[in-house]
N, C-alpha and C positions, 0 to 999 in steps of 0.2 A: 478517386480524385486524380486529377493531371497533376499534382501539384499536391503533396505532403507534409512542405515545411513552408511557412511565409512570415514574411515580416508583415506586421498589420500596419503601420504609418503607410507601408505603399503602397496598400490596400485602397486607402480613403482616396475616394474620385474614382474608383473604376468603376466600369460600365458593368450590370446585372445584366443579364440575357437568360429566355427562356431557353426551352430544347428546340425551339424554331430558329434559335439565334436572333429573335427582335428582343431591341433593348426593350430594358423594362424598369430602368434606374439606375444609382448609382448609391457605391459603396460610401455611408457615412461615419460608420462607426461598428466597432467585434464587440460586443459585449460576452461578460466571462463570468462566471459563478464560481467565489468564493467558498474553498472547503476547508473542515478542520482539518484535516493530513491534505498531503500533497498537493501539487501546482492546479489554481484555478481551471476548471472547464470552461469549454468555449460551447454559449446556449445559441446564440445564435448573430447575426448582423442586423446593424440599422441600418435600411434603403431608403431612400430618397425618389419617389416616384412622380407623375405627373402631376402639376399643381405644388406641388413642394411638399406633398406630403410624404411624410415619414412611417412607415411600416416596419413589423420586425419578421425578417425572415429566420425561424429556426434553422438552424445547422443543418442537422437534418434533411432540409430541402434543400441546400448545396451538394451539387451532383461532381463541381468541376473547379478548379480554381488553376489558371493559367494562361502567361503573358499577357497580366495588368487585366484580364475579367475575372468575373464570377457567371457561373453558369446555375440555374438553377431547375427545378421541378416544372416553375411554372405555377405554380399554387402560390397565391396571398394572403397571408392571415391577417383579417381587417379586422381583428379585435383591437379594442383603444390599447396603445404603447402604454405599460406601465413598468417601472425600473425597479425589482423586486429586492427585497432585504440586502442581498449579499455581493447583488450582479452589480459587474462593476464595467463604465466603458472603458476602454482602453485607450482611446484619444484622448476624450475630453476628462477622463480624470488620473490614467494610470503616468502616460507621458510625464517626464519630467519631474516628477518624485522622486526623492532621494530613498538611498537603499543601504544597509551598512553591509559589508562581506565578511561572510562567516570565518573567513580565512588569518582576519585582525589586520588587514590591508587598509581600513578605514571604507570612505562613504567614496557612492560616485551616485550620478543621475540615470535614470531608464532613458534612452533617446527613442529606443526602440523597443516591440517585444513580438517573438516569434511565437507561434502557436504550428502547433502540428498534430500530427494523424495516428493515431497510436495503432496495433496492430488488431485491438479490438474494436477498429473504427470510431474512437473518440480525438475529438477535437481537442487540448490542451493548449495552456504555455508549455512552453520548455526551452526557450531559454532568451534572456536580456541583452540588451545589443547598450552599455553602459559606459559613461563617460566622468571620468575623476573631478575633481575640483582644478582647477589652474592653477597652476606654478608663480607664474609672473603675474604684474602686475600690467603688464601692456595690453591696450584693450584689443588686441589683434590674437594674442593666446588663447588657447582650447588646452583643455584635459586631455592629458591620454586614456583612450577606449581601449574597452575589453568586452567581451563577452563573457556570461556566466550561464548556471542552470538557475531555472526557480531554486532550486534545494539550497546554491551557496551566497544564496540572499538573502536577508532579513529588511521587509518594509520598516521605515524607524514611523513614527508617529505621524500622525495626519498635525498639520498647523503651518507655523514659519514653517517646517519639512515638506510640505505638502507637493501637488504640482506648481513646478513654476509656470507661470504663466508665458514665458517667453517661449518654453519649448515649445505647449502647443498651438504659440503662434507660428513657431516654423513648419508646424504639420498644415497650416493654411495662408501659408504663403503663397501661394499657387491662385489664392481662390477669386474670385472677380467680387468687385463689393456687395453685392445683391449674394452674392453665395458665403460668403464673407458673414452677412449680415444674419443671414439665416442660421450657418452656425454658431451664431453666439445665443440668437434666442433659443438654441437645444441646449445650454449650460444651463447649470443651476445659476440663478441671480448675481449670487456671489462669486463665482468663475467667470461669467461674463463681465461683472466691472473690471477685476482683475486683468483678464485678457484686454480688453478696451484699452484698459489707462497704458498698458505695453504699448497698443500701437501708436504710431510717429503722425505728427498733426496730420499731415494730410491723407492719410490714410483712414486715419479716424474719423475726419471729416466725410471720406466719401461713403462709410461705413454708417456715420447718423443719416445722410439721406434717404438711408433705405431701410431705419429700423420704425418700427412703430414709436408713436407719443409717449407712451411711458416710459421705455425704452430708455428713449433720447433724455426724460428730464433726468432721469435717475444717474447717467451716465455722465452729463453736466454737474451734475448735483456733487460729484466725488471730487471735480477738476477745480481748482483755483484760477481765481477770476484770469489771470494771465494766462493761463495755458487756453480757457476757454474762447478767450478773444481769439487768439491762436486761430483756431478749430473753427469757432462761427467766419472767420477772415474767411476761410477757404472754404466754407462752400458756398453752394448756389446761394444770392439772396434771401429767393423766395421759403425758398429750406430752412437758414438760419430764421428768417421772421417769423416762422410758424411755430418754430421751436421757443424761441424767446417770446413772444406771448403767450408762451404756458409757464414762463419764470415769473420770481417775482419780483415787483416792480426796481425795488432797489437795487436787486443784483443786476437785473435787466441795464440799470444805469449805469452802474460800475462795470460792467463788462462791453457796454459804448461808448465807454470814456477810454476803453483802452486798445481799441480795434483802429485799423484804418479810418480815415477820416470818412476817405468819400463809400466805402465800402458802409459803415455805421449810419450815414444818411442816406443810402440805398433801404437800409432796415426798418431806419425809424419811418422813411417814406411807407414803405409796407406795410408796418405794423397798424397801419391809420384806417387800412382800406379793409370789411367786413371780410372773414376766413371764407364764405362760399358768395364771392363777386369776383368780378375779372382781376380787380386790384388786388383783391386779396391770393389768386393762383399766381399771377404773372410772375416773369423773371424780370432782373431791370438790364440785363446784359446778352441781349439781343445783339445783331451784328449787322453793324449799320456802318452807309453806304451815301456818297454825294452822288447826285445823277449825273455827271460828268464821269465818276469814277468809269474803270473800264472792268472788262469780266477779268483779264487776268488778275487787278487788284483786288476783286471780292474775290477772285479763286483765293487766292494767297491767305485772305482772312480765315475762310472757313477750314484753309490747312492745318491751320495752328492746333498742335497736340492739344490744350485745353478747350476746343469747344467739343462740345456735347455734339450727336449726329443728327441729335432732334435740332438742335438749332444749326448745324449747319446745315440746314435744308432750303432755308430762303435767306437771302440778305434783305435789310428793308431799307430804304429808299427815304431822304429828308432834305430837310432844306439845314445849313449851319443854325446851331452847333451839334454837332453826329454824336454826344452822349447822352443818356435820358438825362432829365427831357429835352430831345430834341427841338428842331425847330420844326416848320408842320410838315407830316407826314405826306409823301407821293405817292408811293406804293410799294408792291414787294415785288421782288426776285428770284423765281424758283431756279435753285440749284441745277434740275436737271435741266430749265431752257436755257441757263448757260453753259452746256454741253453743246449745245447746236449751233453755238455761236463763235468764232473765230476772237481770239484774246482782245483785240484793238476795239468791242464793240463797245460804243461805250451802254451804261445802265438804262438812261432815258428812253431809249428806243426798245425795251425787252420789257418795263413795268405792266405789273398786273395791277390792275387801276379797277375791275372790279370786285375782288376782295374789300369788303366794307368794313371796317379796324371798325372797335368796340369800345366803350365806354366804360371808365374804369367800377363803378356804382351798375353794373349789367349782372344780370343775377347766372348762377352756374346751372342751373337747370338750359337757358336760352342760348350759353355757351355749349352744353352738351348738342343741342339741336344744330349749331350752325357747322361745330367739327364732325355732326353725322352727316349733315345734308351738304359738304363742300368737300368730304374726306379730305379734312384739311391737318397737317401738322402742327403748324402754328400761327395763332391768331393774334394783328397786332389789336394793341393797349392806347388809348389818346387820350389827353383831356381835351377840356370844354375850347381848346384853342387846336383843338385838331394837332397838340402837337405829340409823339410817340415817348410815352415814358416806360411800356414796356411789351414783354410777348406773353401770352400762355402757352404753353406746349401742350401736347397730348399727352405726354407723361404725368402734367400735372392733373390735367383731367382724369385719366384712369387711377389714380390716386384718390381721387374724390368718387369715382363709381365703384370703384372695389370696397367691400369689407373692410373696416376697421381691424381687421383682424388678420387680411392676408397673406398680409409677408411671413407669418409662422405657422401657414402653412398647417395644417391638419398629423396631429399626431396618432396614431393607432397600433394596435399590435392585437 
């Protein structure tokens, strides 16, 4: 091995490579086996491969570990992942557990834990990277750290002691919300509410647009009506209304009694229109545009940190008033033919006028056809007055072709 002793938290996210050097994954998790004597062995890693699936590479087929990779055999054991009696992960369950020191010093938390290479080429802990409890009461204090060996620790009980959840959100801190999302659905049930309810509104929010429906109710299901209104505020429309007509109806009300005004009539407009029709994909916050306006004024909009890349791809084009529902639609604005165009130009003279906007009552089969045969982004929404009240994107389309099932991704070992 390059590398004999490592901390496993800065493990998570490196890149796996074969002996050719092409990746082949990345590091999600050390699993370790629990023994009567001495510090747990280390069986092997959880990898994260193409499609998101999760495989377990035995130890043993790590050749290499060093600067932030794992080198491997090259071999994949595509047997189905199963997490046996005693194997324990060490992100998602070891982190953040409290520990008492044999020493009579009292308790501190694992922040970290190292494993290493013994001389008879066995992987091990050997030793904890641990953090006290805080002194003060100022919410800016931290415990003072130590390090210890397995030997002069004792785990105290699994429960209130258990992992905190905060730690191993700062082990995915790092992570983008689609990666985010994915490792919560590798927790057991119960670790994943817990993790969830730690994160801060809008992080959580961007986290339910990308977990599956059951997922999302169960996670709603923990939050009190205020905090939820919170969380549906901030994300996409189209996301919240998909979500909230899987609630039920009562709570559904009370939780749009307590949300933004014009945000909760975005919803309830949504909730109206069939789950597989254009009403039912679209967002209602497309980025709209007078035909006077000029390109540097649509540049400027699509700058703005919150929009999404799917939607800043076109501006779309209306007559007053420019929020849905608009007044009737003109046409749209692709992004890159305002590239071509010097900032003073105005909108009118750039419109794509034969992109034909869809009807919100248009079934999603007819929608899949028109973003095949236009490779189009996004497709505006009109009613019966030609006027724009919303866009579909392509993200929401592939959301409706994929699997119910493929944000978690395929587990095996």
């Amino acid at each position: 091995m390059s590398a004999n002793r490592v901390f496993v938290a800065r493990l998570a996210g490196c890149g796996v490579f074969d002996p050719a050097g092409d990746r082949v994954g990345k590091v999600i998790d050390v699993l370790v086996l629990y023994r009567k004597t001495g510090a747990p062995r280390v069986t092997g890693m959880l990898v994260e491969i193409s499609g998101r699936r999760r495989v377990f590479v035995p130890i043993a087929r790590v050749t290499a570990v060093s600067a932030g990779q794992v080198i491997t055999t090259g071999l994949i054991d595509l047997r189905r992942f199963t997490q046996r009696g005693q194997e324990v992960r060490v992100i998602a369950e070891m982190l953040g557990r409290k520990v008492r020191l044999l020493d009579g010093t009292g308790e501190a938390s694992i922040e970290d834990v190292a494993i290493e290479l013994s001389k008879n080429l066995e992987w091990s802990v050997s030793e904890l990277f641990l953090r006290r409890p805080k002194t003060s009461a100022s919410p800016f204090a931290r415990g003072a750290t130590l390090f210890a060996s397995w030997e002069q620790a004792t785990e105290e009980a699994k429960g209130e002691d258990g992992q905190s959840a905060s730690q191993l959100l700062a082990t995915y801190s790092e992570l983008r919300p689609a990666d985010l999302a994915s490792a919560l659905l590798d927790l057991p049930d119960e670790r994943m509410l817990e993790v969830a309810e730690e994160l801060d509104d809008e992080r959580l929010a961007d986290v339910l647009e990308e977990l599956p429906e059951d997922e999302q109710i169960d996670i709603i299901a923990e939050l009190d009506d205020e905090r939820a209104a919170e969380v549906l505020d901030l994300m996409e429309p189209d996301d919240a209304a998909d979500l909230m007509a899987n609630l039920p109806e009562e709570r559904t009300e009370k939780i749009l009694d307590l949300m933004d005004e014009e945000e909760a009539d975005d919803i309830r407009m949504l909730m109206q229109f069939d789950e597989f029709t254009a009403g039912g994909l679209m967002t209602t916050e497309p980025i709209i545009c007078a035909a006077d306006a000029t390109v540097a004024e649509a540049m400027a909009l699509i700058r703005r940190k919150e929009i999404s890349p799917v939607l800043a791809a076109s501006v779309f084009v209306t007559l007053p008033p420019y929020e849905t529902a608009t007044g009737r639609y003109l046409g749209t604005v692709h992004f890159q033919k305002m590239l071509r165009y010097p900032p003073h130009e105005r909108l009118a003279s750039l419109l794509d006028t034969e992109l034909e906007p869809v009807k919100a009552d248009t079934h999603i089969a007819e929608i899949h056809r028109t973003f095949a045969n236009y490779n189009l982004v996004a497709l505006p929404v009109v009613d019966d007055e030609n006027r724009l009240i919303g866009v579909v994107t392509v993200d929401d389309v592939l959301d409706h072709l994929l699997p119910d099932d493929w944000r978690a991704g395929e587990e095996v070992r």
